[in-house]
Structure formats: structure tokens, C-alpha cells
MARLUM-351475 format. One line per field, with one value per residue (C-alpha): residue number from 1; x, y, z. Coordinates in nm, 2 decimals, padded with zeros to 4 digits, always signed. Example, Ala and Ser with C-alpha at 12.3 -4.5 7.8 and 13.67 -1.06 7.14 Angstrom:
REM MARLUM-351475
seq = c(1 / 2)
px = c(+01.23 / +01.37)
py = c(-00.45 / -00.11)
pz = c(+00.78 / +00.71)
***
This chain:
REM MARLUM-351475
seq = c(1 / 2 / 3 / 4 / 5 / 6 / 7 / 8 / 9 / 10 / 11 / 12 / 13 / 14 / 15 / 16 / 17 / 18 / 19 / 20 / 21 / 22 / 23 / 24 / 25 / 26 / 27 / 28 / 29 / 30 / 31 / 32 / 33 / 34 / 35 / 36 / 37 / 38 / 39 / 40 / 41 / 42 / 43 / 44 / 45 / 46 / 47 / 48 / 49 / 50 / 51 / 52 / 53 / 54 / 55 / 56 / 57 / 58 / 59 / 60 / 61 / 62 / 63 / 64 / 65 / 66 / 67 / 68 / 69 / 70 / 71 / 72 / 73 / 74 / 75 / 76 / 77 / 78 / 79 / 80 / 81 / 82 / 83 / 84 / 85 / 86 / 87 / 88 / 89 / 90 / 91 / 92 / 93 / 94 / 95 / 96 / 97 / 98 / 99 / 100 / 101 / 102 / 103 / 104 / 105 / 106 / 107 / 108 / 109 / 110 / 111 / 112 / 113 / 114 / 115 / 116 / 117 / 118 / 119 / 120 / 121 / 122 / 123 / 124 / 125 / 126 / 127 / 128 / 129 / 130 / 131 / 132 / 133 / 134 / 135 / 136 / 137 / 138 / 139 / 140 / 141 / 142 / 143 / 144 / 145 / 146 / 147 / 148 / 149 / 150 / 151 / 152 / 153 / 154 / 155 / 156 / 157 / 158 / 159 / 160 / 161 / 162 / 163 / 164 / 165 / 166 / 167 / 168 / 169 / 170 / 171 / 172 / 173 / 174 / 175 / 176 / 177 / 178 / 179 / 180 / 181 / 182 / 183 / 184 / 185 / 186 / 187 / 188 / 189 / 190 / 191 / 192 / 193 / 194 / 195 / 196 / 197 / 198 / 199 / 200 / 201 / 202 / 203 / 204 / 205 / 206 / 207 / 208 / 209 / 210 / 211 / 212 / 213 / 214 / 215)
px = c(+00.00 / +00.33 / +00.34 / +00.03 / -00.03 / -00.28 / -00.30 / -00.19 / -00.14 / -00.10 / -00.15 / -00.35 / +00.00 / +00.05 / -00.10 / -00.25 / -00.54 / -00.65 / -00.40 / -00.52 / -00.89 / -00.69 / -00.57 / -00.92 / -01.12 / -00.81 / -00.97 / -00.71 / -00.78 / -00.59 / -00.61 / -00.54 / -00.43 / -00.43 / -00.02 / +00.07 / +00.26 / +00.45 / +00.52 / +00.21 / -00.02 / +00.19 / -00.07 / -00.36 / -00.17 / -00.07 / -00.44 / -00.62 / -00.36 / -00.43 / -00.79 / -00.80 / -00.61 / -00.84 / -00.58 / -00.72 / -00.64 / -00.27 / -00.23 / -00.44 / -00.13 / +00.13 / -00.01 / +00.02 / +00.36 / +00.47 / +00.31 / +00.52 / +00.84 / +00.81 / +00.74 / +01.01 / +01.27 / +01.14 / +01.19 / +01.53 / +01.62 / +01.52 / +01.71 / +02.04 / +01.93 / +02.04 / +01.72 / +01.59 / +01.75 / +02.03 / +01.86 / +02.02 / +01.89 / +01.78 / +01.66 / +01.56 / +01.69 / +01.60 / +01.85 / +01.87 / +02.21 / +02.20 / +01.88 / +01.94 / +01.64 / +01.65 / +01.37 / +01.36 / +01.09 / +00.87 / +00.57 / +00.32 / +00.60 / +00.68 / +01.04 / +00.89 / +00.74 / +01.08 / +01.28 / +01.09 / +01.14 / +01.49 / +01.51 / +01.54 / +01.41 / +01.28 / +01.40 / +01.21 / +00.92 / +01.06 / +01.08 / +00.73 / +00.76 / +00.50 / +00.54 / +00.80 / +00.91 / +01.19 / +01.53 / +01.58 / +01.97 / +01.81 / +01.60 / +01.85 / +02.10 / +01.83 / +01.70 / +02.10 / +02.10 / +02.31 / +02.20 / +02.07 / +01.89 / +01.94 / +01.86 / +02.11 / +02.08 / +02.05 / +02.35 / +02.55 / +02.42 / +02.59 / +02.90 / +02.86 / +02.96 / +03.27 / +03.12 / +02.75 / +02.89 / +03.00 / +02.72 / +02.48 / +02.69 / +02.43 / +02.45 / +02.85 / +02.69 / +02.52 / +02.63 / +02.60 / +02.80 / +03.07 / +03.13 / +03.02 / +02.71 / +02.51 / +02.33 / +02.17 / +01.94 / +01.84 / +01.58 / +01.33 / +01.36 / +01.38 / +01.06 / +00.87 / +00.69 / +00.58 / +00.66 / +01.00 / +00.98 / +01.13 / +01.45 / +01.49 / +01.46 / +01.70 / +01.96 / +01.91 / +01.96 / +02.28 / +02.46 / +02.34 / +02.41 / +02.67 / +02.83 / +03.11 / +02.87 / +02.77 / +03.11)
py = c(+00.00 / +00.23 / +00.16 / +00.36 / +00.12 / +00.26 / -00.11 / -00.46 / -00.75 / -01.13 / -01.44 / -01.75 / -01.88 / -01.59 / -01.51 / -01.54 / -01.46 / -01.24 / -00.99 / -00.97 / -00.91 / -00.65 / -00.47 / -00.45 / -00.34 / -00.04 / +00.05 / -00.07 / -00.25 / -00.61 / -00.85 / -01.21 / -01.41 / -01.79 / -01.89 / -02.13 / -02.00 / -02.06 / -01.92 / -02.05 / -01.81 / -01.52 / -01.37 / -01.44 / -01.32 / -00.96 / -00.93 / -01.00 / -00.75 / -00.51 / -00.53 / -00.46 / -00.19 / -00.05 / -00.05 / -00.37 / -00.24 / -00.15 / -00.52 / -00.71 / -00.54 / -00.61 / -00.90 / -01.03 / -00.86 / -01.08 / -01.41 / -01.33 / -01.26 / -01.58 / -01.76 / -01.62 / -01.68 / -01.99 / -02.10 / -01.98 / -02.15 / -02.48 / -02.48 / -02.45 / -02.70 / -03.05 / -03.28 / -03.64 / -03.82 / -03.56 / -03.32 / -03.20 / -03.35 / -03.05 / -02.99 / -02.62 / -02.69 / -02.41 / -02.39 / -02.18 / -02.37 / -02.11 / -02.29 / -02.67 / -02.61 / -02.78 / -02.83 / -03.01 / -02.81 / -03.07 / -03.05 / -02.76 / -02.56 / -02.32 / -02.45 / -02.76 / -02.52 / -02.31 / -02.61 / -02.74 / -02.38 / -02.37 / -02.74 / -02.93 / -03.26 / -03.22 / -03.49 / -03.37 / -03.48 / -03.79 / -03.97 / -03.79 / -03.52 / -03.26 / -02.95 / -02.80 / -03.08 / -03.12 / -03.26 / -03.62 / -03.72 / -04.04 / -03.82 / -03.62 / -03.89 / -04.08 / -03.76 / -03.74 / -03.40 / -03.30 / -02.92 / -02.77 / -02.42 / -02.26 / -01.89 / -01.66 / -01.64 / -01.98 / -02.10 / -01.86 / -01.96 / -02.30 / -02.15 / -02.13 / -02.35 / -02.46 / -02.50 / -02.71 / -03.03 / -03.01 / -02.83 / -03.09 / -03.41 / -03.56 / -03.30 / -03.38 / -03.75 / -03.64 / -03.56 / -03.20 / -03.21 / -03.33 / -03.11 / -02.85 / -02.74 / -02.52 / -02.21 / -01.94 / -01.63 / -01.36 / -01.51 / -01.26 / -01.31 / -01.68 / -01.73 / -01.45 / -01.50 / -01.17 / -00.94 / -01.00 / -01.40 / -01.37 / -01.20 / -01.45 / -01.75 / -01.58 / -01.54 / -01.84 / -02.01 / -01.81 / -01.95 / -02.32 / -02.33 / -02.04 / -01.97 / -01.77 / -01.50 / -01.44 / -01.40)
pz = c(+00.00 / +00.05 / -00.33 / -00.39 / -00.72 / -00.95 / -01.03 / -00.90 / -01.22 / -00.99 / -01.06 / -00.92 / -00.79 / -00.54 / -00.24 / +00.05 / -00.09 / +00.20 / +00.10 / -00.30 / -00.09 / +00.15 / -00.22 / -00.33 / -00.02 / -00.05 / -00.35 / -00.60 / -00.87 / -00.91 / -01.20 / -01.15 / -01.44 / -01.47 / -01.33 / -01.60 / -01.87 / -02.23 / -02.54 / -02.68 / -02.39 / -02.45 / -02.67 / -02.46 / -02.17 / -02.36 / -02.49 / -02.10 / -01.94 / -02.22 / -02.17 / -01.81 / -01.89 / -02.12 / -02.38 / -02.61 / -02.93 / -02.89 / -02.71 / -02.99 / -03.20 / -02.96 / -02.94 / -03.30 / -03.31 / -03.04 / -03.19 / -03.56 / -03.39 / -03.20 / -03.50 / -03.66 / -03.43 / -03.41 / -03.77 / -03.80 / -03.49 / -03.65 / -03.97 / -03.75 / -03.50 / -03.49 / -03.62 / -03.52 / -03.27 / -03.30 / -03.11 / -02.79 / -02.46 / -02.24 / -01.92 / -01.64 / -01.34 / -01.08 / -00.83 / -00.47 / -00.33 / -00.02 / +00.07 / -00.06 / -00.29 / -00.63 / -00.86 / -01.21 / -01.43 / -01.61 / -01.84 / -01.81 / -01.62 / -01.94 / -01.98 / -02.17 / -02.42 / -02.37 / -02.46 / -02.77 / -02.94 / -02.88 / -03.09 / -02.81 / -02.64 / -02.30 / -02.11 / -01.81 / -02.02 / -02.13 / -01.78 / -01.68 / -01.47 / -01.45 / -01.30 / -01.12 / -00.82 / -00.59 / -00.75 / -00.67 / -00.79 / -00.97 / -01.19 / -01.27 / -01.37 / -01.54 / -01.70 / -01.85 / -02.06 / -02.29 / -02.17 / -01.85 / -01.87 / -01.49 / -01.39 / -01.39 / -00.98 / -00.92 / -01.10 / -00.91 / -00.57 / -00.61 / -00.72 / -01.12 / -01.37 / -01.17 / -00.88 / -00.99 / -00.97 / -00.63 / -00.52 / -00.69 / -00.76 / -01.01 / -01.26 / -01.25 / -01.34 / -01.64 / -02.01 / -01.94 / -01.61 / -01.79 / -02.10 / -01.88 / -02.10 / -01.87 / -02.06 / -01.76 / -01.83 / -01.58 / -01.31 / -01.43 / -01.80 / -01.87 / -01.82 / -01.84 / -02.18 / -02.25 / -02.52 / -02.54 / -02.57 / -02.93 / -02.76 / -02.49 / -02.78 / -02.99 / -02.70 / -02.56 / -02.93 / -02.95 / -02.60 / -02.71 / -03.10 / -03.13 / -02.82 / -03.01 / -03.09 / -02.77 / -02.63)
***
């Protein structure tokens, strides 16, 4: 309330909810969206915000916009991807080392549609896990990627690159342990899906295919 927001935009995975019903008896307005998330909701997503805005006609364009960059980026990512069974392995491993938190991101979290953009398998997928759940060292050896996608904070809570597989000795088990193939984007970014998901995929598809570039 120190704010003094004009507006509040949550979702259904924040709360309490006492507190959204605390905003509203203030008198501020708050808009609750549904919490999941992928490339493939990022229109919907601009088009509800920009409605309850009263804005619907600038984000049915921004909208659109976003949806042809995306496919775009997209299509050029594919022609310099590996195909078939050539395709890299990858996996989102959210990290908070300070804590001893560690989650593997699965199906419905947004990194499987994240991953299948960038020209990847979700192996997170493959052995059938759903949602975001706590690390176990058998999945993740069993998951074996060739890639894992961390948040920039995370991967530096358990000491970066050089310091993962200590940190998490599984991931020092795995293909991408090894050859030390672990890609990170700022926390708030990587999976944000909003207007700038064509920017994060083309990024992203520049540390994994063409690290040189990014250097």
C-alpha cells in the first residue's frame, strides 16, 4: 500500500489470498491471471492484461507482433538446430544452493514449451515429470541431458559452472555435467513469456548453438 499502485497485475499462484482481498477493499484495482505460462499463452496473456487496462487495441497489435516474432525466431532456430534423434537432450533446473532447494521443471511448467522452441528434447518430459518438483539425484542422472537451462541467480548460488557439480553431484553424473554445458538467463527473464519471448529465444539459441557469438 506504501506503493500507492494505480494497479496490481498477480496471478492465481501468489497469495494469500487475504492480501489480494486486502488490495481490493483499499480501492485498487488487481487483476489475477491464470499462473501457467509458455510461449504458446503469451498472446492471450498480452491481450487480458491489455484489456483490463483499457488499452485492447494497442495489445491485440502487440499481441500479433509478439506471436510473428516468435514464430520467426522460431523458424530460424530450426534450420540451425540439430534434427531427429540428433537433437540436444535438455533440461531447467531451478537452483537456490544457499537454501538446498532444487527443482527439475517438467511438463506444463513453461520450460517444456521453452525447450521445444529452442530445438530441443525435453527430457524432463521424457521420464514424466510434471510441473516444477523437488530434485531427486536419480532423476536427474536418469534424465541425462546434454544441456541444462538454470537462472542466472541460481546457477551462481551454487558456485557457477565450476562449482554445480559439487554443489549438486548428479548433474557432475550427467552428459551436461561433464562437457560443462550449462546455458543461464536472468531469473526474471527466462521465463517471463511476455513481449519479449522472441529476444529471450533468440539469446538463448545463441549460447546453445553459437556460443562464439555471444562471447
Amino acid at each position: 500500500l506504501q506503493l500507492a499502485p494505480s494497479v496490481i497485475i498477480t496471478d492465481t499462484s501468489l497469495g494469500p489470498w487475504d492480501v489480494i482481498e486486502q488490495m481490493r477493499e483499499a480501492g485498487i484495482p488487481v487483476i489475477v491471471l491464470e499462473s501457467e505460462r509458455s510461449l504458446e499463452t503469451t498472446a492471450d496473456m498480452i491481450t487480458k492484461i491489455a484489456d483490463a487496462l483499457g488499452v485492447s487495441d494497442e495489445g491485440q497489435k502487440l499481441a500479433e507482433r509478439t506471436e510473428a516474432d516468435i514464430a520467426e525466431i522460431t523458424a530460424q532456430i530450426n534450420e540451425i538446430a540439430p534434427q531427429g534423434d540428433e537433437r540436444l537432450r535438455m533440461l531447467m533446473l531451478y537452483a537456490r544452493g544457499q537454501s538446498g532447494i532444487y527443482y527439475i521443471f517438467g511438463e506444463g511448467s513453461g520450460a517444456d514449451s521453452l525447450i521445444t522452441s529452442l530445438g530441443g528434447i525435453d527430457v524432463a518430459d521424457e521420464i514424466g515429470w510434471e510441473g516444477m518438483k523437488p530434485m531427486t539425484d536419480e532423476a536427474m542422472v536418469e534424465a541425462a541431458p546434454d544441456l541444462i537451462i538454470m537462472m542466472t541467480g541460481g546457477l551462481e548460488s551454487v558456485g557457477g559452472v565450476d562449482g554445480i557439480g559439487e554443489s549438486v553431484p548428479a548433474v557432475a553424473l550427467t552428459p551436461a555435467g561433464e562437457h560443462r554445458r550449462i546455458v543461464d538467463m536472468d531469473d526474471s527473464t527466462l521465463l517471463s513469456f511476455g513481449p519479449n519471448s522472441a529476444a529471450v529465444l533468440e539469446a538463448m539459441s545463441v549460447a546453445i548453438y553459437a556460443p562464439e557469438q555471444g562471447e
